[in-house]
N, C-alpha and C positions, 0 to 999 in steps of 0.2 A: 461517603465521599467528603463530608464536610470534617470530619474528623483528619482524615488523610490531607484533605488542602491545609488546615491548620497546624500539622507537623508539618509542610510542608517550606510555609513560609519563614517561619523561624528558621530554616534550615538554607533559604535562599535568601535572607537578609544576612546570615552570618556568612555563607560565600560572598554577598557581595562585601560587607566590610573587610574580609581578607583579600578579596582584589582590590579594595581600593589602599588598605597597609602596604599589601606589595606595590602597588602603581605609588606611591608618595615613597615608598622605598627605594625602588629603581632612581626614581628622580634625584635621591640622596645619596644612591650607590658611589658616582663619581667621587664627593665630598669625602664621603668616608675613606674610601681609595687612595684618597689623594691624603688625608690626616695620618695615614696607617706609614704609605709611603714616606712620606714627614719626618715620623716620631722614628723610621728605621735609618732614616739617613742622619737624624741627632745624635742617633745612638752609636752609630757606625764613628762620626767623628769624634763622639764625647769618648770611643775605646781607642779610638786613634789618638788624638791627645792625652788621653792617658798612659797608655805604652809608650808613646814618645819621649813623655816626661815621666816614665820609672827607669828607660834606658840612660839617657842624658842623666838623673839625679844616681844613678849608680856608676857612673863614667865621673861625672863634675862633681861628686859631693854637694854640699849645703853651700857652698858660694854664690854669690849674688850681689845685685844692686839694689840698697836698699833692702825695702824689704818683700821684694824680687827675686828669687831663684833664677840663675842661669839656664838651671835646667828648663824652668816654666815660658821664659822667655825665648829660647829657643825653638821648646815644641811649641808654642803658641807661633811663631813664623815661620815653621814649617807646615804646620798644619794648614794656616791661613795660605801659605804658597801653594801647596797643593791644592786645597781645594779653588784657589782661583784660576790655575793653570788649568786646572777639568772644566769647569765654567767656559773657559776664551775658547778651548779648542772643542766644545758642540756647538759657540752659537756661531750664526750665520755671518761670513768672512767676503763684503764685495774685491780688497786687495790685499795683499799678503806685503806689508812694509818690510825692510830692514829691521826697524828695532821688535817685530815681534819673533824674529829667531832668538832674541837676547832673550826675551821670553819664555819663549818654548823650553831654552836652555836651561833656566833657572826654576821652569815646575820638574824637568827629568831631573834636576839635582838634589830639586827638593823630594820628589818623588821614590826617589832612591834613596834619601836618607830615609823617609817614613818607613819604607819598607823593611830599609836592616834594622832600624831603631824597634821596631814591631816585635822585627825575628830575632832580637836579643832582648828584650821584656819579657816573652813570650818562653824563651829559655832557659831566662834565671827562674820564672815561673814554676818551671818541671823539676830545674834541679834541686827547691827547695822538700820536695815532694819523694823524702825516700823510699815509699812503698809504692814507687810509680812502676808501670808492667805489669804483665799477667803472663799466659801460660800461652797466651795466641799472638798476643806481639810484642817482644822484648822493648826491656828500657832500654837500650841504645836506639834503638829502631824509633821510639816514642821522641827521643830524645835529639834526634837528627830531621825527623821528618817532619814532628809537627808543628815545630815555631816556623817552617820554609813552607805549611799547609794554609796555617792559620796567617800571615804574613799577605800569602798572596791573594788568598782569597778575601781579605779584608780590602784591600789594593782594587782589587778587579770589581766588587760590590760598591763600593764607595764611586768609584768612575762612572759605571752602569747607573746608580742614583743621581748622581750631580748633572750627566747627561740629559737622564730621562727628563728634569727638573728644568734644565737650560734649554731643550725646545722646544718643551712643553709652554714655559714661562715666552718664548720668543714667537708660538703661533697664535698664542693669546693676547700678547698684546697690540694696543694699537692701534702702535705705528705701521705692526708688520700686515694688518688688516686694510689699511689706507693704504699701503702700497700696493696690495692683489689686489685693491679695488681699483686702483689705479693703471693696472697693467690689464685690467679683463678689460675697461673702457676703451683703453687706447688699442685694444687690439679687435675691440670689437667694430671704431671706427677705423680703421685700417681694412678690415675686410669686406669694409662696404663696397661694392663694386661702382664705379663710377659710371655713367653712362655714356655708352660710347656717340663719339661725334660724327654725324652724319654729313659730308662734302654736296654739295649741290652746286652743280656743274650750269656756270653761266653761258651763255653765248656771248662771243667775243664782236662786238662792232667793228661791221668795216668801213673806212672812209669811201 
């Protein structure tokens, strides 16, 4: 028995320190979550400005201001346009003004240039590549489908990130905490029930 209790406890000290790794885990699980998410939405925009600015530099050539590329300048204000147009349109909106349709208007312009600027980076990419195809899906097929693949789906990831980010960033802060705390208070004295008023019927004097 004393031998068995003494394999035993080594063997119940090291479950416990692997629940307590997992338990200090889980607490850091969100963190990591959130760094992984991070470093995919850096990355998503460091390919987006980069195809923006290999399209633009094969359109504009070497021209520039200083010692500025048109091209660089360019994708740097499209990029920056989109991704602040994804930004405005997750986070929480109390009125819809006049000047934010000029807005709206000016990330779908930018939005749409990113996109085609993608799907032509994307397809000077294939055509430099003459042993592109195989025997299961031809080069033209390669060659039509996948800058309009790669295009959108960069498009559609990048939004779903900037999103997730924008109200995530908007239930964490706060301002937005002081206001639910301020709307559960004022609703909780609202529901108070008043107590109702009881009439007590005088007798009327007569002369």
């Amino acid at each position: 028995m004393s031998v068995y209790a003494e394999v035993a406890r080594p063997e119940a000290d090291r479950l416990a320190e692997v629940r307590s790794w997992i338990s200090k885990l889980g607490l850091e699980r969100d963190l990591v979550f959130a760094a992984i998410m991070v470093g995919a939405l850096i990355a998503f925009e460091l390919f987006n400005f980069a195809t923006t600015e290999f399209a633009l530099a094969d359109l504009l050539g070497d021209l520039g201001l200083g010692i500025f590329r048109w091209a660089t300048i360019l994708a740097l204000a499209f990029s920056a346009m989109d991704f602040a147009g994804i930004s405005w349109l997750f986070s929480p909106k109390k009125r819809v003004r006049v000047h934010v349709w000029y807005l709206v208007g000016a990330w779908l312009l930018a939005a749409t240039m990113n996109a085609i600027l993608t799907w032509w980076s994307v397809s000077l990419a294939l055509l430099s590549h003459p042993a592109l195809g195989n025997e299961v899906i031809a080069r033209d097929s390669l060659l039509s489908g996948a800058p309009v693949f790669v295009a959108v789906l960069v498009w559609l990831l990048r939004v779903l990130l900037i999103g997730t980010f924008t109200l995530a960033g908007h239930r964490r802060s706060p301002d937005s905490r002081i206001g639910t705390q301020l709307r559960k208070s004022s609703n909780g004295r609202t529901s108070r029930k008043r107590p109702a008023r009881t009439l007590v019927a005088q007798p009327i004097s007569q002369r």
